[in-house]
C-alpha positions, 0 to 999 in steps of 0.5 A: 954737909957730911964732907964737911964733917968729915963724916960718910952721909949715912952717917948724918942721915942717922943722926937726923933720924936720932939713932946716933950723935955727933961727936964734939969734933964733927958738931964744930965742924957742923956749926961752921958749915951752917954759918951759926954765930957764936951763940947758935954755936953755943946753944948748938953744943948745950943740946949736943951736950944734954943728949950725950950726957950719962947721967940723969943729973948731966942731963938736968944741968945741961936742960937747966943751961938750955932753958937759960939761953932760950930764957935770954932771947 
């Protein structure tokens, strides 16, 4: 996985354990790798989006889209 995001392992291992984000970059590539359709691809960046957002308000916006596609499946 983390070749295919062009990324060192360690790396991954991080942001698994939540020390680190993904970058947009590395996400899409991520989403490739996994195989997600667009959707899962979509919901994929909502949660990267939400978690590197820096404002509180960013946060809500990106949570309220979330709720929204969890609310449509």
């Amino acid at each position: 996985m983390a070749e295919s995001m062009g990324c060192q392992g360690a790396y991954v291992s991080q942001v698994f354990k939540g020390q680190s984000d993904l970058s947009f970059e590395q996400a899409e590539k991520a989403n490739q790798f996994l195989g997600h359709n667009k959707e899962e691809s979509h919901f994929f960046i909502l949660l990267l989006s939400k978690e590197r957002a820096g404002t509180e308000a960013l946060k809500a916006y990106y949570q309220t889209q979330i709720e929204e596609v969890l609310q449509k499946r």
